[in-house]
N, C-alpha and C positions, 0 to 999 in steps of 0.2 A: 132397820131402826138403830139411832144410836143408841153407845153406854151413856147412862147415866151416871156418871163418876158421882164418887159422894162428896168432894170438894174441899177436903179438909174438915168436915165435917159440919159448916156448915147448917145451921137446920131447915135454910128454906132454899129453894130449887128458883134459878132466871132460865125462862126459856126465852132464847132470841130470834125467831122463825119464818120463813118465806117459803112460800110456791107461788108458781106461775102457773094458772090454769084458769079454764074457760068458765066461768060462773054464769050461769042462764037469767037466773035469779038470787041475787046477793041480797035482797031483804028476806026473802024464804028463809036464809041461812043463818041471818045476827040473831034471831031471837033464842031460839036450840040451844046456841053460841055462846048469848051471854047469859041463858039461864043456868046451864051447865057452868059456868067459870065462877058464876053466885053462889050456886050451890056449895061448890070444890072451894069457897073461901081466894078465890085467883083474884088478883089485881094485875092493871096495868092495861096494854091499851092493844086493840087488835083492827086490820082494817080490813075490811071486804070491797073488792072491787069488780068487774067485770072478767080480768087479768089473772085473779088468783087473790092470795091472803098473805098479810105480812104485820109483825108485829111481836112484842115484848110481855112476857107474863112472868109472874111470879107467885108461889107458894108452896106448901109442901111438896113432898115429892109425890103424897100418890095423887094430888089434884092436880098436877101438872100433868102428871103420866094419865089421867081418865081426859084431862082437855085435849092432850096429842093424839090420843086415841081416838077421841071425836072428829079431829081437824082433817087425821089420813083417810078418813072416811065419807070425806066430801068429796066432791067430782075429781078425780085424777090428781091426789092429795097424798097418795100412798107412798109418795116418797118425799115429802115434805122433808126441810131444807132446818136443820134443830142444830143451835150453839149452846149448850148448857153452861150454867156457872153459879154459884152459890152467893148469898148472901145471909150478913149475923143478923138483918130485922128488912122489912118490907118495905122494898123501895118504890113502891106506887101507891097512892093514896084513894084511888077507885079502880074502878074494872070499866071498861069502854068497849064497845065493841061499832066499830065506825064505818057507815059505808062511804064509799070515794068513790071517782073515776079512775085514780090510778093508785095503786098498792106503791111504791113511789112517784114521786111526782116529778120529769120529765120536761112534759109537754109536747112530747112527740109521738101522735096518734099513730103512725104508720111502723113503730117499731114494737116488734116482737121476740119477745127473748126466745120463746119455744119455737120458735124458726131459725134463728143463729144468730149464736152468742162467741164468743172468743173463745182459747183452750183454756180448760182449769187446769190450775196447776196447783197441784199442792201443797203443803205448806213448808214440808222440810228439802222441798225442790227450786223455793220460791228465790233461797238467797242465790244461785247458783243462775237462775235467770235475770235479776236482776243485778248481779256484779258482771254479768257481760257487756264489755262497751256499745255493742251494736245495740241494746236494748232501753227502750225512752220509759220510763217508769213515771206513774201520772197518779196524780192522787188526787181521785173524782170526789173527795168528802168538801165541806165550807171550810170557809178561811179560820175562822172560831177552831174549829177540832182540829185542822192541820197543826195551827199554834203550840197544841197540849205534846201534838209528838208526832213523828213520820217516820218515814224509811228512809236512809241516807242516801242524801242526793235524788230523790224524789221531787217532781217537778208540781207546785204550789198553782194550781187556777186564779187562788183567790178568790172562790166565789161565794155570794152572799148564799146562794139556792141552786138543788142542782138543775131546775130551771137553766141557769147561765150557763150550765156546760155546753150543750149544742154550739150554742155561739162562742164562747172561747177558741175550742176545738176549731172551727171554720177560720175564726182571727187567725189563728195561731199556727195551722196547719203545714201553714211554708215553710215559717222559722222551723218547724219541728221536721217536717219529711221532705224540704226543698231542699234542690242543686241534686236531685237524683238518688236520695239517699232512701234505701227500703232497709231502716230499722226494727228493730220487733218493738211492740209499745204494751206493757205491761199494766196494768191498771189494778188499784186495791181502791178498799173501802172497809167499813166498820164490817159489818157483818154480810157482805159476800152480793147485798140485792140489785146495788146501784149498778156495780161493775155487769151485771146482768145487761140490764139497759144501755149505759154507756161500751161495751163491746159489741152489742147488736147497734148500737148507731153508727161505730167506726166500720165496721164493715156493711153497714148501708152506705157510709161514705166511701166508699171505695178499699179499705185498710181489710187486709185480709191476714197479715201474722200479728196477729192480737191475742193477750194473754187475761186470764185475770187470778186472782189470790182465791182460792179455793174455800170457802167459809170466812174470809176477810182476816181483817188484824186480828178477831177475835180467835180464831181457829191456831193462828199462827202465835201470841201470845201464849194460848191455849198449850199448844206441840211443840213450838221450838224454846230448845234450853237458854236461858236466859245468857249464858257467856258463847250460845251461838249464833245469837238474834243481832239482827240489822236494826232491831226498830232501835230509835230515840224519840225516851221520852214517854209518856202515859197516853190513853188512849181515853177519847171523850165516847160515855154511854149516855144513852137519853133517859136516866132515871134519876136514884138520890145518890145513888155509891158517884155519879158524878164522872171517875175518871178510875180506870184499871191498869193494870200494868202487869209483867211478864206471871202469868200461873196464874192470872185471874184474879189478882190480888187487888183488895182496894186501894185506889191510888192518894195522891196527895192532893187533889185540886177538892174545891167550892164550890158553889156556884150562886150567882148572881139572880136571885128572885126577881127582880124588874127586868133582866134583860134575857136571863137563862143562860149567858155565858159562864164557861167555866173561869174561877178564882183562882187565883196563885195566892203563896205566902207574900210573893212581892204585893201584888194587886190590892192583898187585905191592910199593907201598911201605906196605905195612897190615901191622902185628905178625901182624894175622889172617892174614896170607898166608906158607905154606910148600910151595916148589914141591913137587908132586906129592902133598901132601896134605889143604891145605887152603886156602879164600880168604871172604872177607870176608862173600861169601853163604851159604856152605854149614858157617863155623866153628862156628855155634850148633846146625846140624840134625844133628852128628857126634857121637859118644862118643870119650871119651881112646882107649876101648880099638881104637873102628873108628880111627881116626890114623894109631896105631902100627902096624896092619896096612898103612897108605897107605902110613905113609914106610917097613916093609921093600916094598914092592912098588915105590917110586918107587928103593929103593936096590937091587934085584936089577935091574930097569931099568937106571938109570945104568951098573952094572956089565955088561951084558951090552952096551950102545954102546960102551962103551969097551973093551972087546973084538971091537968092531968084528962081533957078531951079533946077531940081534932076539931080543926077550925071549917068549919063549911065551906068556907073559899077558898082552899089549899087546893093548890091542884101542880103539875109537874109541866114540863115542857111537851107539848103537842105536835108539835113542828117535828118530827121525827122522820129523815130518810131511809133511814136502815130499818 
């Protein structure tokens, strides 16, 4: 079981968590699941799927610590896969507990992590493998969170969903390992679940020295000293802190209510940019008429904080890989 660091102190506890295992029955399990995280006062979103459980909670430290306790003690759960990090107020606005077909989503029925996956590598090992020339460094996250920060010299998919990585990878696979070349291929991710899946695809595709980041950026943000880190740049989280950076620190970005993209300082001085309805990436994929439905939602919003109540329509980004 991990430490539980206190975070600087911090008063409420983020757990960012995955396992892979065999669920018989994943409706048996949400209700136990989300009564207990109601109980313990827990937000944020959990998913069950046939594969195992994956998913983002938040609250104090001892309902965090009675929800992990519950979670190890599902089918083959006891080594459950836990990133802690601290937050000053609650970055999720309900508690979800979701069933899926896949704890990420893929699309590749035939791959299985708990059959073989790439080597972990850990985090203070991680810069030393990828400043080796032989080594292809891939960064399976969407083109949105590459944006916020990566690892230098880290190669970009640009993909909208990790849906598109399979086919990338196949596109792309000459340019990267053709004219004979067997480099090692290294791959990260937020918090450690994708590179799972994406290292068991490459070595279904035949790629056998394949690596991946050990707990993700988050582990390695987490462990490595800020004047020894490779990352640039801030790290996209799927909640309200938004974007983090080297210690776990909250970062500088936004984010865009209409679209859930992450904000910059630049992004918020764009004509294109109106809080709670639109920003510089998502102005041209909107209609006037979806807008005006943003800004009455962003102004019953405002109205209902300054009332000092939550708005029933608030809700956070769902769409979550990690």
């Amino acid at each position: 079981m991990e430490s539980m660091s206190d975070h600087s102190g911090q008063p409420l506890r983020v757990a960012a968590l995955y396992r892979f295992a065999r669920f018989e029955d994943c409706a048996a399990l949400r209700d136990p699941l989300a009564q207990l995280c109601e109980e313990q006062g827990i937000r944020g979103t959990l998913l069950l799927a046939p594969e195992g459980i994956n998913g983002t909670i938040a609250g104090s430290p001892d309902g965090i610590h009675a929800v992990l306790d519950h979670i190890r003690g599902l089918p083959d759960c006891s080594d459950l896969d836990v990133k802690f990090s601290g937050a000053q107020s609650m970055p999720f606005h309900r508690m979800k507990v979701r069933l899926k077909r896949e704890i990420v989503t893929m699309g590749q029925p035939d791959i299985d992590p708990r059959a073989s996956v790439g080597t972990y590598v850990q985090p203070e090992d991680w810069n030393d493998l990828i400043s080796d020339p032989d080594t292809i460094v891939i960064d399976t996250r969407n083109d949105y969170e590459v944006a916020v920060g990566s690892f230098a010299g880290a190669i970009d998919p640009k993909t909208a969903s990790f849906r598109d990585f399979p086919d990338w990878f196949r596109q792309q696979r000459d340019s990267l390992l053709g004219e004979g070349r067997t480099p090692k291929v290294a791959m990260y991710c937020t918090g450690g679940i994708r590179c799972e899946k994406s290292t068991a695809f490459l070595k279904q595709e035949g790629i056998e020295d394949v690596f991946h980041l050990k707990g993700g950026i988050l582990k390695y943000l987490e462990t490595v000293p800020a004047e020894q880190s490779l990352w640039e740049g801030e790290c996209f989280v799927f909640d309200q802190r938004v974007t983090i950076g080297h210690g776990l620190a909250q970062g500088s970005y936004g984010l865009c209510h209409a679209c859930r993209r992450p904000v910059s300082e630049t992004d918020r001085s764009s004509p294109l940019f109106e809080e709670g309805v639109s920003c510089p990436a998502c102005h041209g994929e909107r209609t006037e008429e979806q807008r005006a439905s943003y800004r009455e939602r962003h102004r019953q919003e405002s109205l209902a904080a300054s009332e000092g109540r939550a708005h029933v329509g608030a809700r956070m980004h769902a769409k979550t890989d990690d």
